[in-house]
PyMOL Python script that loads the backbone (N, CA, C, O; Angstrom):
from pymol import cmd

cmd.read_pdbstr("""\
ATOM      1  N   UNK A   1      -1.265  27.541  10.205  1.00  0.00           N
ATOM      2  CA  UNK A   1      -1.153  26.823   8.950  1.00  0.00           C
ATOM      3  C   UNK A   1       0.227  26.172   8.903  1.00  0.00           C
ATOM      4  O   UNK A   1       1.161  26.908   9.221  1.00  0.00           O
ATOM      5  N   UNK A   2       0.474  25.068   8.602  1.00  0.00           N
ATOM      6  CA  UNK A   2       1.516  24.185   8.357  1.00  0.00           C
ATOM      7  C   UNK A   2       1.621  23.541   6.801  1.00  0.00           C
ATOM      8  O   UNK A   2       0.714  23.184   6.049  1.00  0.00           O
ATOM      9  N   UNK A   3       2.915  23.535   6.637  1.00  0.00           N
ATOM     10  CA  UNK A   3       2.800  23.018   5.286  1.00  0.00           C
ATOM     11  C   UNK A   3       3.224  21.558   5.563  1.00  0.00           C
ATOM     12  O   UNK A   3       4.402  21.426   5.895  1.00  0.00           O
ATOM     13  N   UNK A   4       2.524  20.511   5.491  1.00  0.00           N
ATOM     14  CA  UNK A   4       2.564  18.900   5.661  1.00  0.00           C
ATOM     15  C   UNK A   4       4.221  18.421   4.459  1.00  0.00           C
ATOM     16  O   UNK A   4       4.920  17.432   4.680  1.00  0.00           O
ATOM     17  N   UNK A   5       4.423  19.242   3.497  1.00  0.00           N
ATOM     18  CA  UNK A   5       5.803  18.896   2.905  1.00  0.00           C
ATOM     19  C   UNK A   5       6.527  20.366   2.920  1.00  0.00           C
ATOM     20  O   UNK A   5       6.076  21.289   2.243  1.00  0.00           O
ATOM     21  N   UNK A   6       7.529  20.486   3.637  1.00  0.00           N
ATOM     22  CA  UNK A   6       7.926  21.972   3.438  1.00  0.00           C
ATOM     23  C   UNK A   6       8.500  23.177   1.864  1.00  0.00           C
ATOM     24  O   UNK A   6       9.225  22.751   0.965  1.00  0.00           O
ATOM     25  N   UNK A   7       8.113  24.206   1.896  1.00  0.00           N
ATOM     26  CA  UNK A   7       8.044  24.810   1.013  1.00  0.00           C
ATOM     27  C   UNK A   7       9.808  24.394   0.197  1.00  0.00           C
ATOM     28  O   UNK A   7      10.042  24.176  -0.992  1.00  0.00           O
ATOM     29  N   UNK A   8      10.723  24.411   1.311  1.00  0.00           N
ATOM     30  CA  UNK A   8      11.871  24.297   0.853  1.00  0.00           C
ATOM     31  C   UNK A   8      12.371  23.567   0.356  1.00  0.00           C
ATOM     32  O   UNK A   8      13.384  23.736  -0.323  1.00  0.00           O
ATOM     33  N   UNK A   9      11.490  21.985   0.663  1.00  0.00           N
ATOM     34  CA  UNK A   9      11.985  20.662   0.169  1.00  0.00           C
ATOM     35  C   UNK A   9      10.813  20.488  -1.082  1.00  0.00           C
ATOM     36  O   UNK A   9      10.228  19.405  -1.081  1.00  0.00           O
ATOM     37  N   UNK A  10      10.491  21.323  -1.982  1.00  0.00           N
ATOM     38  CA  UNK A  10       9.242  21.279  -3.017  1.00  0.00           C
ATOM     39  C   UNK A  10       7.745  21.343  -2.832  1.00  0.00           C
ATOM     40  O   UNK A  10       6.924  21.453  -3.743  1.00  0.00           O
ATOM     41  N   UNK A  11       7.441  21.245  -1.274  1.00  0.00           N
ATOM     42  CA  UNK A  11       6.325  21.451  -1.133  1.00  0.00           C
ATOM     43  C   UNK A  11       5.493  22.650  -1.384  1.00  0.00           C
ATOM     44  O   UNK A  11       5.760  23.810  -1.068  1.00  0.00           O
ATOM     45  N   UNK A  12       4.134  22.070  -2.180  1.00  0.00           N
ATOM     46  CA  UNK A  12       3.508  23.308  -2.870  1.00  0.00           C
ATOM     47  C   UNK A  12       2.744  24.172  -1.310  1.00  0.00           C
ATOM     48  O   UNK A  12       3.059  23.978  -0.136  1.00  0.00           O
ATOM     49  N   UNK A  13       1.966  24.874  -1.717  1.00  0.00           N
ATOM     50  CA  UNK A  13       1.291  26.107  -0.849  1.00  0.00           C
ATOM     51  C   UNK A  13      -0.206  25.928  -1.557  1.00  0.00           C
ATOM     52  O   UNK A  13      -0.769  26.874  -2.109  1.00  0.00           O
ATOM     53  N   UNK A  14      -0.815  24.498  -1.463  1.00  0.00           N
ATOM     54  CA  UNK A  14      -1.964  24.501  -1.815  1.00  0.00           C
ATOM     55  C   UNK A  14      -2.599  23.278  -0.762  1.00  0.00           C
ATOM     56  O   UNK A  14      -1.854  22.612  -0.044  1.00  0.00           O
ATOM     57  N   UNK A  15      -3.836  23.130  -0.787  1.00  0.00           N
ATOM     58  CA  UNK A  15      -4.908  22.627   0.311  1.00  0.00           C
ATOM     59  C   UNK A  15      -4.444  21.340   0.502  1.00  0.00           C
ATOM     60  O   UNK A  15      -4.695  20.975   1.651  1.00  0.00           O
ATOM     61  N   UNK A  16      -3.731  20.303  -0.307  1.00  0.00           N
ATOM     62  CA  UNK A  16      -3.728  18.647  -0.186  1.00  0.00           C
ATOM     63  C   UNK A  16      -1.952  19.296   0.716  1.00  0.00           C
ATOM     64  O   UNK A  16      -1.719  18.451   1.580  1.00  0.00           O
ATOM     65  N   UNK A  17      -1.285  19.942   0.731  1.00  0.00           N
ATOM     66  CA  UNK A  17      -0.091  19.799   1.566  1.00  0.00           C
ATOM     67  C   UNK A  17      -0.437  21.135   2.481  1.00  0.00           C
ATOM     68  O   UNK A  17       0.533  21.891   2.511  1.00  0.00           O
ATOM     69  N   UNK A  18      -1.276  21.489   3.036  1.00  0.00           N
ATOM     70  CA  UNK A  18      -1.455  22.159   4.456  1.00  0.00           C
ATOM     71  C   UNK A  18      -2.362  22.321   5.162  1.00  0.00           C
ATOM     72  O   UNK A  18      -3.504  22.634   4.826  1.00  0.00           O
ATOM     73  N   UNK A  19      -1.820  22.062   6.581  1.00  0.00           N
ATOM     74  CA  UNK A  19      -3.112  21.353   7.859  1.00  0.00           C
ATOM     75  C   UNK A  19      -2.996  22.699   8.667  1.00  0.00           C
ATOM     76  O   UNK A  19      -2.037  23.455   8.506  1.00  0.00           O
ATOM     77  N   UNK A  20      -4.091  22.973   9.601  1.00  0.00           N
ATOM     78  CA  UNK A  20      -3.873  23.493  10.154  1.00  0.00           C
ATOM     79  C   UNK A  20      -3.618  22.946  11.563  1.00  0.00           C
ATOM     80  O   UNK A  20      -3.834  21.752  11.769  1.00  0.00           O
ATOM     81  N   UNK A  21      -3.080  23.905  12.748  1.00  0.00           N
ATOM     82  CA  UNK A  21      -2.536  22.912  13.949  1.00  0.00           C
ATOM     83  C   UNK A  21      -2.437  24.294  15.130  1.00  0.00           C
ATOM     84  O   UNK A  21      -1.554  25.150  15.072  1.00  0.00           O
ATOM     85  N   UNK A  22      -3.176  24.275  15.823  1.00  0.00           N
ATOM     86  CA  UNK A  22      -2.517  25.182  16.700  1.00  0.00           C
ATOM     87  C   UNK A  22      -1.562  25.018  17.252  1.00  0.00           C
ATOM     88  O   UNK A  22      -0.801  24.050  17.269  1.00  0.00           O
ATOM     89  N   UNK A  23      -1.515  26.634  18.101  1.00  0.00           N
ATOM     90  CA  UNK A  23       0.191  26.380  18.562  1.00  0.00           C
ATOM     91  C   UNK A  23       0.703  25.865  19.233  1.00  0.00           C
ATOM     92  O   UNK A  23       1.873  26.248  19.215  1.00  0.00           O
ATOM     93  N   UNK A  24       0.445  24.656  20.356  1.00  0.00           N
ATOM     94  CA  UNK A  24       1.020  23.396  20.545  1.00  0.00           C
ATOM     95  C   UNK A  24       1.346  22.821  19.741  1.00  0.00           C
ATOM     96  O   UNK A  24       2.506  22.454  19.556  1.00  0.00           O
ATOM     97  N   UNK A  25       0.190  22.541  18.899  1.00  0.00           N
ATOM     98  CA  UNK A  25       0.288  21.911  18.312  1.00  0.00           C
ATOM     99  C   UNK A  25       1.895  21.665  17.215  1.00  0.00           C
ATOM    100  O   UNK A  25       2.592  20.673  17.003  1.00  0.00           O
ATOM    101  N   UNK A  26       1.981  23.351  16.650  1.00  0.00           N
ATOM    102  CA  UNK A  26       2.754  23.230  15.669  1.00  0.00           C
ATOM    103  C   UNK A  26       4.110  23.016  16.565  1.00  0.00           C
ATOM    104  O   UNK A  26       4.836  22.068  16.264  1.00  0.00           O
ATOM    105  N   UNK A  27       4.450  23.821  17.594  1.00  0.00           N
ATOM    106  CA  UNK A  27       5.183  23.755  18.395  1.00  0.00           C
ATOM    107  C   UNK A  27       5.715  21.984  18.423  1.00  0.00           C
ATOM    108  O   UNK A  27       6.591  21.452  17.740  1.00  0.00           O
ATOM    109  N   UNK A  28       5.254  21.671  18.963  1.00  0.00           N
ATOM    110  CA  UNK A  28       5.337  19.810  19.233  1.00  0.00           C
ATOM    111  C   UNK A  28       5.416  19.067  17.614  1.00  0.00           C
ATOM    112  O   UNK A  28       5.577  17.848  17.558  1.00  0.00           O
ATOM    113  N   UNK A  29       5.294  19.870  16.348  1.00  0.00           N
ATOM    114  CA  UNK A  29       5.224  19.131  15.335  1.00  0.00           C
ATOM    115  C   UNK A  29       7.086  19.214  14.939  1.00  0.00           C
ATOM    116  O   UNK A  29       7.880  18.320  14.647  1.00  0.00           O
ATOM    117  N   UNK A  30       7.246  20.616  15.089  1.00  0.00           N
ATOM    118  CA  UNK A  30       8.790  20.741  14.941  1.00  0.00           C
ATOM    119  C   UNK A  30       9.712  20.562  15.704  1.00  0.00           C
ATOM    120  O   UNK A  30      10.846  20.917  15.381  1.00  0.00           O
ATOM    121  N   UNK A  31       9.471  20.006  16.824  1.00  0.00           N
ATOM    122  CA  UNK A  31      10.633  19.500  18.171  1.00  0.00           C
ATOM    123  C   UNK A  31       9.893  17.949  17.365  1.00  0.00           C
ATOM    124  O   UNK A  31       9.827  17.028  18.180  1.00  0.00           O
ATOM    125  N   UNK A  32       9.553  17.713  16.455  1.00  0.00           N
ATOM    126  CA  UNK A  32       9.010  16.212  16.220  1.00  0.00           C
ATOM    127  C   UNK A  32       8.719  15.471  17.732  1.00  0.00           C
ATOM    128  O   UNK A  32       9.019  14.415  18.288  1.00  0.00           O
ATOM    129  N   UNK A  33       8.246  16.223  17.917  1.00  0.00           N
ATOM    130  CA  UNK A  33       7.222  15.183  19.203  1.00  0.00           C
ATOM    131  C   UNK A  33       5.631  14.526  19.229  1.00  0.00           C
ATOM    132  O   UNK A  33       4.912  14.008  20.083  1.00  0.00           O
ATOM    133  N   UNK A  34       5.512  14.915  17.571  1.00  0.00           N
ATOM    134  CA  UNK A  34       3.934  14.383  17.340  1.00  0.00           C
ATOM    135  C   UNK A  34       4.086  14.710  15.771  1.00  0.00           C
ATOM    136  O   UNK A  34       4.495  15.754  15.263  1.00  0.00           O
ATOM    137  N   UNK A  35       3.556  13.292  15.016  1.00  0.00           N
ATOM    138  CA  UNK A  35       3.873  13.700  13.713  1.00  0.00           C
ATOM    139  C   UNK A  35       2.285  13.432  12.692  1.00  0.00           C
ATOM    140  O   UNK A  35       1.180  13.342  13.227  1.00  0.00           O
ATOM    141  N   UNK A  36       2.397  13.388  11.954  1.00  0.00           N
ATOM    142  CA  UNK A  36       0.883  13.609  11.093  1.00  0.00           C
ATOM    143  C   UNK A  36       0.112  12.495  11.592  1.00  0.00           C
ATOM    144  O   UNK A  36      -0.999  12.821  12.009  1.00  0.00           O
ATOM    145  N   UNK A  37       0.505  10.823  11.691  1.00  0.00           N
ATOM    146  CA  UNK A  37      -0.169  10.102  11.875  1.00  0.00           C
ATOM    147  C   UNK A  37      -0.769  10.159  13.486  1.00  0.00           C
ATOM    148  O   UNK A  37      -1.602   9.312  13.806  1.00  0.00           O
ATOM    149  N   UNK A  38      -0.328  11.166  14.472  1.00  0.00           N
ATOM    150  CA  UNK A  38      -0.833  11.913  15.769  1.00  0.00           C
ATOM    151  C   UNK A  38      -1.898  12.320  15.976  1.00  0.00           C
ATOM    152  O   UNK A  38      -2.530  12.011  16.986  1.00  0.00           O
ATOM    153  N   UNK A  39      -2.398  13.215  14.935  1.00  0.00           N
ATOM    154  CA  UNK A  39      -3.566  13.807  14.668  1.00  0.00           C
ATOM    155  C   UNK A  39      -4.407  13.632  14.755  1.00  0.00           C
ATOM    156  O   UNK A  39      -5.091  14.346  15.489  1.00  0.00           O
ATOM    157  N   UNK A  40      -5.041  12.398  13.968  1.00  0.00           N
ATOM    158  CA  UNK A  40      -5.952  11.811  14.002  1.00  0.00           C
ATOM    159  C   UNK A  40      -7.080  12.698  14.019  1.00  0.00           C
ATOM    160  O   UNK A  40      -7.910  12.880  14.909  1.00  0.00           O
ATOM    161  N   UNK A  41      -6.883  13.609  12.038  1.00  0.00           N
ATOM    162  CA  UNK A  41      -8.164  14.537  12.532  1.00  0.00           C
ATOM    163  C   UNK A  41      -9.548  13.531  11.183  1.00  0.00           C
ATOM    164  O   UNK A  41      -9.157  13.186  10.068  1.00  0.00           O
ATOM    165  N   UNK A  42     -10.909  13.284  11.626  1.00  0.00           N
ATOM    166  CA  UNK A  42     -11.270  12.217  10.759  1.00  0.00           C
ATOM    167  C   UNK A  42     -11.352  12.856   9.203  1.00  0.00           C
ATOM    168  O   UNK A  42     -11.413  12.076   8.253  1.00  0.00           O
ATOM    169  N   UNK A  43     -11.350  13.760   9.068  1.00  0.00           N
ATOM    170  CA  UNK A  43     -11.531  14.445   7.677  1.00  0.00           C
ATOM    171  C   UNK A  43     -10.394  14.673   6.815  1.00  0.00           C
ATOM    172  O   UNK A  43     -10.485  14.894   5.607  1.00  0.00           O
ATOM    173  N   UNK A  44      -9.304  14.611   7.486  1.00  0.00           N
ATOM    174  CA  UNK A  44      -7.590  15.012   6.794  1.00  0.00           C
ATOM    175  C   UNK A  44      -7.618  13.674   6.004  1.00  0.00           C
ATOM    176  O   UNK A  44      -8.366  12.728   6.251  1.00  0.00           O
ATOM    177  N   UNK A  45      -6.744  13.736   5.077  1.00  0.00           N
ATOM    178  CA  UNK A  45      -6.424  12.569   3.977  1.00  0.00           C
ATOM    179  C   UNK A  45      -5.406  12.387   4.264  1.00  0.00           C
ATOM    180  O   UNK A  45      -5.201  13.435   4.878  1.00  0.00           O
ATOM    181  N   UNK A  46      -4.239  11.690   4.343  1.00  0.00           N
ATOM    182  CA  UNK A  46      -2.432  11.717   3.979  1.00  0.00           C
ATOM    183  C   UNK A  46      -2.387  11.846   2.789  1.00  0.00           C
ATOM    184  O   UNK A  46      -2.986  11.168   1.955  1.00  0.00           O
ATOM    185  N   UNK A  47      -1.503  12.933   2.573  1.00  0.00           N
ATOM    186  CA  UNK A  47      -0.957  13.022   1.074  1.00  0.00           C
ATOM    187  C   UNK A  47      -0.382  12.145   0.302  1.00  0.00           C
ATOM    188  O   UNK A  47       0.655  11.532   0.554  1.00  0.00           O
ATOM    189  N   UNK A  48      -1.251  12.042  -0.954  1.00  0.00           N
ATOM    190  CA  UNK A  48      -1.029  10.575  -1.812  1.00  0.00           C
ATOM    191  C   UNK A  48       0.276  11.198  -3.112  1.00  0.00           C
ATOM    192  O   UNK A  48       0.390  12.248  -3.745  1.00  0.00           O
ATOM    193  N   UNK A  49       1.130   9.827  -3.033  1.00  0.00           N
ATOM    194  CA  UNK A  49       2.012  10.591  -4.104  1.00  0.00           C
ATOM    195  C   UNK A  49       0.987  10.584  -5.863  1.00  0.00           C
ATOM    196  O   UNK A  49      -0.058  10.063  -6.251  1.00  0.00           O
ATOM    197  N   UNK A  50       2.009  11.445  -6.445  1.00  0.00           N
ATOM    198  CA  UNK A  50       0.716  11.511  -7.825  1.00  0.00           C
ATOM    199  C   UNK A  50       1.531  10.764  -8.845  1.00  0.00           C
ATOM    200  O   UNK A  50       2.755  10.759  -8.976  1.00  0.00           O
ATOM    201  N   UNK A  51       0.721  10.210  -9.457  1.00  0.00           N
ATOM    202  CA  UNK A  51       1.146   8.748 -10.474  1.00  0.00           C
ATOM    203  C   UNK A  51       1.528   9.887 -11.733  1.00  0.00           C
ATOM    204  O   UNK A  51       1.104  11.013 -11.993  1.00  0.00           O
ATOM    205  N   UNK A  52       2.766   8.792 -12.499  1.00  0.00           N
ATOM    206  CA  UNK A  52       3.082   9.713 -13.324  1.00  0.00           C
ATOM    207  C   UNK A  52       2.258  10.334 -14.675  1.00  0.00           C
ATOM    208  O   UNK A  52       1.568   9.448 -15.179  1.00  0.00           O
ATOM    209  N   UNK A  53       2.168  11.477 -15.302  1.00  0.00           N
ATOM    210  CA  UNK A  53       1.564  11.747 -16.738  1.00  0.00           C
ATOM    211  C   UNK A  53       1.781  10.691 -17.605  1.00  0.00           C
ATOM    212  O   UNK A  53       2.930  10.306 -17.818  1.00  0.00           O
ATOM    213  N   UNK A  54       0.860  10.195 -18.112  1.00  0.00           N
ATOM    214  CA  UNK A  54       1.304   9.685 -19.365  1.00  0.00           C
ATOM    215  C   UNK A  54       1.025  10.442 -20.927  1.00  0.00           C
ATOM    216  O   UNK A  54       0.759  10.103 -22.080  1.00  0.00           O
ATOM    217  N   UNK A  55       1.221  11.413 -20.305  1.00  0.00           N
ATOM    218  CA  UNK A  55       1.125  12.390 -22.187  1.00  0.00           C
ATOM    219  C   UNK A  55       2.435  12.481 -22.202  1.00  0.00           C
ATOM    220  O   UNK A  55       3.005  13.015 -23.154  1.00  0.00           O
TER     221      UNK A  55
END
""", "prot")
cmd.dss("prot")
cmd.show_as("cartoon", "prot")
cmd.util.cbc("prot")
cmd.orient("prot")
């Protein structure tokens, strides 16, 4: 499990910010040698930013 925005920089711990990746995979994600647009898995979305409340 990977968190697509990290927990430390605000990223939540819910389904739209984490992919899963095996361990090459994740391996090669954090030496940034392959980054989300890599993947190319057909069902993943890119995380959309969220428009603001208007209440």
């Amino acid at each position: 499990m990977h968190h697509l925005r990290a927990r430390a920089d605000g990223g939540a711990t819910d389904v739209d910010n984490l992919v899963l990746l095996c361990r090459r995979h994740h391996s090669m994600w954090h030496r940034k040698q392959i980054s989300l647009s890599d993947l190319r898995v057909p069902w993943m979305r890119l995380p959309q930013p969220r428009a603001p409340s208007l209440s």
